[in-house]
C-alpha positions, 0 to 999 in steps of 0.5 A: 214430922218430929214424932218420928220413931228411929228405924225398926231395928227388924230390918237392920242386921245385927248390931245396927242401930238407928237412933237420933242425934239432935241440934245438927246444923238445923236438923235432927238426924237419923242415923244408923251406927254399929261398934257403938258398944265400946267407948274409943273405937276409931269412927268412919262416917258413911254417906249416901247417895239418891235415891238411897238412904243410911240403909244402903250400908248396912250390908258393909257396917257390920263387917266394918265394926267387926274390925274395931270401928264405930260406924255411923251412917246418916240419913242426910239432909232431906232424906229419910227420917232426918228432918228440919229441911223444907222440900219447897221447890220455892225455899231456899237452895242454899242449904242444900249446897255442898259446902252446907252438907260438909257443915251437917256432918262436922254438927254431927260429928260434934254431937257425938263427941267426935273431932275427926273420923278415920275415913268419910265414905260415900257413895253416889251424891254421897261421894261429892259431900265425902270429897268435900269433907276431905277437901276442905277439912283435911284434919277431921276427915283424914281419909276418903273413899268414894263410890261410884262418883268420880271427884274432879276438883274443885271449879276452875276460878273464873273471871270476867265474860266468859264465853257461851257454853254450847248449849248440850240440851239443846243439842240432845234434843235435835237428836234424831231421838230426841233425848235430855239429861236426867240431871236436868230433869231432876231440877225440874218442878215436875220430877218429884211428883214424877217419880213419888206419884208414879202410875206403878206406884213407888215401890214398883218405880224404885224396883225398876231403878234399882234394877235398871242401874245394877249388873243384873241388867245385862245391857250395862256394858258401860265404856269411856266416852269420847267428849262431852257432846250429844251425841256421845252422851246418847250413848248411855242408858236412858236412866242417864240419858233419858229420851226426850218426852218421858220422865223417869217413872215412864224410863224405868218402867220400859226395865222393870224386872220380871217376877222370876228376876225379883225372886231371884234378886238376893243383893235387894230383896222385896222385905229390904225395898220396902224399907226404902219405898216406904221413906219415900212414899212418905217423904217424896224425893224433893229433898233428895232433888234439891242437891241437884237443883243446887249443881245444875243451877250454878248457883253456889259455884262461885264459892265453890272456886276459892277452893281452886287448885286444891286436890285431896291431900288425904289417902284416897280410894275409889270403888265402882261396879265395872257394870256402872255408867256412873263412872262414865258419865262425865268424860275424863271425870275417872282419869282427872280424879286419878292425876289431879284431883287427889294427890294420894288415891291408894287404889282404884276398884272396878267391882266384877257383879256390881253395878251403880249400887256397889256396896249393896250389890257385892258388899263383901268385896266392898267390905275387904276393899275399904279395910285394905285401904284403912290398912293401907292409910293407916300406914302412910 
């Protein structure tokens, strides 16, 4: 896969590129960036999330060059047309875990000859890697903005038996519909060949993903839940809480917009998603897959708790399309970030017309948001 060509600058906007930066934590990373023209502009560095790509800022890059910044959004580990990762369901985890992903993007900053960014960005997953990065490396990454995934801290430290957890699959399954957590799923052998072999074929699947978890469908009328019980959980769509027998290629499919809805859709349109369904038709998922094996294993949360106690010291934003489920999904989540888990959240945004896929959904307000808070951030 070393062959591959840098994106083709057709589907980018102007003033987007994509090129490679090589010898990154293992990988050779593709990458998009805008402001590069000038030498010495302030750098922030945006991070996706699943299943997305670099490709999901490049409705926002623009307008931030505009304003003076190099931009540079990767394609992260096992995504996309960054390569050196294994997609073994069999390989090793340990690449994939948090700490790991904050490592590539200090590799790639170093690449470009940066020693720190005015902001780290993310979206989605994309935003647990962005948290961390601010968390642990304060003096590069000097600000924080998070969509749509809500940061609660770092994991308790724990010592010595604890004692059994009740066991929520379980109870999702005596439901009397029986349901399951996506999360879980997605840690599953079967996910990937799922969703990458998926009877309606890849693109069809990612339209109705992309559709299913926006504001324009109309039944995301997301709410705060009440605790951490099955019966709450089943409150949420099934793209979170699926029902029991299906996977998620069967769960979207029941959503799949009509041929009216995806002419009509401007924030995706069919040339732009077929960007993303041909990575993915390529690539598959597992890549993406394996960051999700590696929090619902548990595997990597002991070293996760020598961080224990810490918050965010770096001004901090949040932004989410109030049409997102994301912010819900683990109750408390939304208010723990906003008294505990960072010690300086300038702001926190619910977006009108945005669901999950906020800076793609209603990019402009996204775009007067991150610079009103660079401002902000600038000056404390």
């Amino acid at each position: 896969m070393t062959d591959l060509e840098p994106l083709d600058r057709s589907v980018l906007p102007r003033g987007v590129r994509a090129r490679f930066a090589e010898g990154i934590n293992g990988l050779r990373m593709h990458l998009l960036e805008a402001g590069f023209e000038e030498a010495g502009r302030p750098c922030l560095l945006l991070l996706h999330g699943f299943p997305e790509l670099a490709y999901s800022w490049r409705k926002v890059m623009p307008a931030l060059a505009a304003a003076g910044y190099h931009v540079v959004a990767p394609d992260q580990r096992g995504y996309g047309r960054t390569t050196g990762w294994s997609a073994e369901y069999d390989g090793d985890l340990a690449p994939f875990r948090l700490l790991n992903l904050v490592r590539d993007m200090m590799g790639l900053l170093h690449a470009l000859g940066r020693d720190h960014v005015e902001a780290v960005i993310g979206h989605d997953f994309g935003a647990s890697v962005a948290a961390w990065c601010a968390l642990v490396r304060p003096d590069i990454f000097r600000a924080c903005a998070l969509m749509s995934a809500p940061f609660q801290g770092p994991p308790a430290l724990t010592s010595g038996p604890q004692a059994p957890r009740p066991d929520i699959h379980a109870a999702l399954a005596a439901l009397p519909r029986p349901r399951k957590h996506y999360q879980w799923y997605y840690s599953t052998r079967e996910a990937n060949a799922d969703m990458w072999r998926a009877p309606q074929g890849v693109h069809a699947f990612l339209r109705a993903y992309f559709h299913h978890k926006s504001a324009d469908w109309k039944e995301n009328r997301p709410f705060p839940l009440a605790g951490w019980t099955a019966e709450e959980l089943a409150k949420m769509p099934t793209y979170y809480i699926m029902d029991h027998g299906e996977t998620m290629a069967e769960t979207v499919a029941h959503h799949m917009p009509s041929p009216e809805e995806i002419a009509a859709c401007r924030w995706l349109p069919e040339e732009e998603l077929r960007v993303y369904s041909a990575e993915y038709a390529r690539t598959g998922f597992q890549g993406g897959l394996q960051w999700y094996r590696c929090r619902t294993s548990g595997l990597f949360e002991a070293e996760m708790q020598i961080f224990s106690g810490l918050r965010i010291e770096v001004p901090s934003l949040f932004i989410a399309g109030r049409s997102d489920w994301g912010i819900h999904q683990v109750p408390g989540a939304l208010e723990r970030m906003q008294t505990a888990a960072c010690a300086r959240m300038i702001g926190c945004h619910l977006v009108e017309g945005a669901g999950h896929w906020v800076q793609q959904e209603q990019p402009e307000r996204v775009s007067t948001l991150l610079l009103d808070f660079l401002r902000a951030a600038r000056s404390t």
